[in-house]
GUDO-777137 format. One line per 5 residues: number of its first residue (from 1); their letters; for each residue x, y, z of C-alpha. Coordinates in Angstrom, 1 decimal, m for minus. Example, Ala and Ser with C-alpha at 12.3 -4.5 7.8 and 13.67 -1.06 7.14 Angstrom:
<atoms>
1> as> 12.3:m4.5:7.8  13.7:m1.1:7.1
</atoms>
This chain:
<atoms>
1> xxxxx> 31.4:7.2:16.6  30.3:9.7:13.7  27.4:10.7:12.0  28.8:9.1:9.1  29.4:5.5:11.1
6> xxxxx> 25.6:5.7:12.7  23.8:5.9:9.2  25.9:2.8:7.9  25.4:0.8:11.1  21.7:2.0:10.8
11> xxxxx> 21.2:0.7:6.9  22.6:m2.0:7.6  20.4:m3.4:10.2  17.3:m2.0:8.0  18.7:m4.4:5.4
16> xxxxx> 19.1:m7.1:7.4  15.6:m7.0:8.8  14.0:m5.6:5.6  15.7:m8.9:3.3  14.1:m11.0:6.1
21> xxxxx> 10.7:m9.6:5.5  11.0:m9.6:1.4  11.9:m13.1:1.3  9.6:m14.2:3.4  6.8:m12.3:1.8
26> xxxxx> 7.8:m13.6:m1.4  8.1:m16.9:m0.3  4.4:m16.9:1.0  3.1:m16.1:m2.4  0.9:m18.1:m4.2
31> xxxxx> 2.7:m18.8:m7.2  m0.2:m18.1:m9.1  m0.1:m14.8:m8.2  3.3:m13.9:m8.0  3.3:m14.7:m11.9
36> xxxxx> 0.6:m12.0:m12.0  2.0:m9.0:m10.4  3.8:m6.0:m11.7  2.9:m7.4:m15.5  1.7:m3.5:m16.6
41> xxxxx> 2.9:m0.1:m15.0  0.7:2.0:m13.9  m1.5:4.5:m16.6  0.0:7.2:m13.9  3.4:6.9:m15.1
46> xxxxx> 3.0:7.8:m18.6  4.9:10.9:m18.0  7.8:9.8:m16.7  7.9:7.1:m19.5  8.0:9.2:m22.8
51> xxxxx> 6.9:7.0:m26.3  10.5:5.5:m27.4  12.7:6.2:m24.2  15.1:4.0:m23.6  14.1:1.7:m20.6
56> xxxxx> 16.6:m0.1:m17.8  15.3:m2.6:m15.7  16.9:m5.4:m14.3  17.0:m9.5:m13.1  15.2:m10.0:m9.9
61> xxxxx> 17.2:m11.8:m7.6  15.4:m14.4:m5.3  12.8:m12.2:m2.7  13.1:m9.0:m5.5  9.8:m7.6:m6.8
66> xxxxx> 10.4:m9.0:m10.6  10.8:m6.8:m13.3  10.3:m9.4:m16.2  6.5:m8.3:m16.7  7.5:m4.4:m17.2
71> xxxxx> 10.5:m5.9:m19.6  8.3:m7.3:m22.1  5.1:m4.6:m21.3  7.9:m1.9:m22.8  9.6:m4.1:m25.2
76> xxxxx> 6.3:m4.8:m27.2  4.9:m1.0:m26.7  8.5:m0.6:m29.1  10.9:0.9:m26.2  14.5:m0.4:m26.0
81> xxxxx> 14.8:m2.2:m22.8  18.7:m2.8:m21.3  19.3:m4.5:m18.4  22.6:m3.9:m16.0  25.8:m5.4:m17.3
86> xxxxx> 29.2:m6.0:m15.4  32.5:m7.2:m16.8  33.2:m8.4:m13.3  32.8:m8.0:m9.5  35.4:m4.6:m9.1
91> xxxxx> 33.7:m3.1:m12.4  31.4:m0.3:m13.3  27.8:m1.0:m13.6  26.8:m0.3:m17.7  23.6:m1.0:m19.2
96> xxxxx> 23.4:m3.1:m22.8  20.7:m3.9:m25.0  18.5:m6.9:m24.1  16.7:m7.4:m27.9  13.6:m9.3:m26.7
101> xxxxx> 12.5:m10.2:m22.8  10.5:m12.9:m24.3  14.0:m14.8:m25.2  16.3:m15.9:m22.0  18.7:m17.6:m24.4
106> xxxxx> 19.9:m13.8:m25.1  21.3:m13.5:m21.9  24.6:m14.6:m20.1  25.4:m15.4:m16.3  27.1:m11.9:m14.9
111> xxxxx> 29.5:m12.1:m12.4  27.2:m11.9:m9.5  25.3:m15.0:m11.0  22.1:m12.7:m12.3  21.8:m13.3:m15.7
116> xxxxx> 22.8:m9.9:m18.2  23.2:m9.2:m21.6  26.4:m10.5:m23.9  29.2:m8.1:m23.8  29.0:m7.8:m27.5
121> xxxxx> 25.8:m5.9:m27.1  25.4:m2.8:m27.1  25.9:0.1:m24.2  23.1:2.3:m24.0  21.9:5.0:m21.6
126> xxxxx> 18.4:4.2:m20.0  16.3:7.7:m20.0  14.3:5.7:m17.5  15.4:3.2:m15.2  12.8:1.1:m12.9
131> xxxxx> 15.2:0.1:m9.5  15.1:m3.1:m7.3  15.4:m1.7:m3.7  15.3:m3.2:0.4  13.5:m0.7:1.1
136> xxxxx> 11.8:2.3:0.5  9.4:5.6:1.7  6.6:7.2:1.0  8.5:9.9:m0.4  10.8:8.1:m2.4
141> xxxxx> 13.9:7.6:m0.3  15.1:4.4:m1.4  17.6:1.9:0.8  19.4:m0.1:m1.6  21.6:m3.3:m1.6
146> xxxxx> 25.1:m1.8:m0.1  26.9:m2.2:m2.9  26.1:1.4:m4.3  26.2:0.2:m8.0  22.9:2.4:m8.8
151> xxxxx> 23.4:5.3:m6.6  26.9:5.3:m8.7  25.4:4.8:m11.8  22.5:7.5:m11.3  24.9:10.1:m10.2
156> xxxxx> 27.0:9.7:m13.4  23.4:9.9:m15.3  21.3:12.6:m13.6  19.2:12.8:m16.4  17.9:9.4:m16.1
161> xxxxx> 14.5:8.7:m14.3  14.5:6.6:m11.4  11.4:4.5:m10.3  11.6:2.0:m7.6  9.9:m1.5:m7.6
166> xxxxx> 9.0:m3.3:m4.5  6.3:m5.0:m2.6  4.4:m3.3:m0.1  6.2:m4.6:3.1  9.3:m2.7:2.1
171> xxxxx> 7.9:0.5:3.0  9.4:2.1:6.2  8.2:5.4:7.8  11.4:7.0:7.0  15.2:6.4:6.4
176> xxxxx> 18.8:7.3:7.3  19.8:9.6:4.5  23.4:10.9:3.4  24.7:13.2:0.7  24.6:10.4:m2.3
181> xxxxx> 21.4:9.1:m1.8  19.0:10.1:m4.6  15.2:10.1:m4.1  13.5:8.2:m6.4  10.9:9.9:m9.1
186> xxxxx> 8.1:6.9:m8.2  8.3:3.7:m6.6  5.4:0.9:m8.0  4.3:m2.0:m5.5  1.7:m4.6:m6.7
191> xxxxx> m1.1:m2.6:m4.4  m0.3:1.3:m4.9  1.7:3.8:m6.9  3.7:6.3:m4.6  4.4:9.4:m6.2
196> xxxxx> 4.9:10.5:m9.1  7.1:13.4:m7.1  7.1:16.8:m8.2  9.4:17.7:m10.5  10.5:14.0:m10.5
201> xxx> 10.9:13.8:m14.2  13.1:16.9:m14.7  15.8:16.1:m12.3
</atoms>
């Protein structure tokens, strides 16, 4: 077996155990204050946010820290906000325009049932781009879903800022890394701002 082999056999048990511990974290939420959390970033990420960048989020799936609250905390502070878009399961990950987070009806079922902008929108280029992860570090190693859409993505676009958003119980002590994995410039949780890194916002 090869170094290569180990890692993915690694992730993929931190994933297993890691989606066991977000769902069920989630799921013990009070509703009351799930709707509450991650509404504002915080003021320490001002930097790596310029006035008027271009800002990708995306839809939470079920257990995922949400990114709704950031959505319409940029939209109204006048950013353009995109979301990911796919034209189907084998394609690229592209991000398009999502006018206005405060309207649902703007969006479409994608083709891995989260909801994403019409194809007639347009494709933009986040400068910024806030990241659903399994799991994370305290230096900003992030373990994603498997699918390597964003690692893909972010390697195309290494100008873009990357800033994780999870809850607290997704931070590990450390995790198998490999050549394409990109450390993220922040990562948010409802509790604590890690980072940001230095030199984060120039990579």
């Amino acid at each position: 077996m090869n170094d290569s082999t180990d890692h993915i056999r690694t992730k993929d048990a931190l994933r297993r155990s890691l989606r066991a511990a977000r769902r069920a974290h989630a799921a013990d939420l009070d509703p009351r204050v799930r709707a509450l959390v991650l509404m504002r970033p915080p003021a320490a990420l001002a930097d790596l946010v310029p006035a008027g960048a271009t800002v990708g989020l995306y839809a939470a799936a079920p257990g995922e820290a949400p990114a709704l609250g950031y959505a319409r905390h940029f939209h109204e502070a006048g950013h353009t906000v995109a979301l990911p878009w796919f034209a189907d399961r084998a394609g690229a990950m592209q991000f398009r325009r999502w006018a206005s987070p405060h309207l649902d009806e703007l969006l479409e079922p994608g083709p891995f049932g989260m909801p994403q902008p019409a194809a007639s929108t347009d494709v933009i280029v986040p400068q910024v781009l806030f990241v659903p992860l399994v799991g994370f570090t305290a230096q900003g190693d992030r373990l994603g879903q498997g699918g390597g859409h964003y690692d893909r993505w972010l390697a195309a676009h290494p100008g873009t800022v990357a800033i994780g958003l999870a809850w607290d119980c997704q931070l590990v002590e450390r995790l198998p890394r490999e050549a394409h994995d990109r450390p993220l410039a922040a990562v948010v949780t409802p509790t604590r701002l890690y980072g940001p890194f230095a030199g984060a916002a120039n990579d």
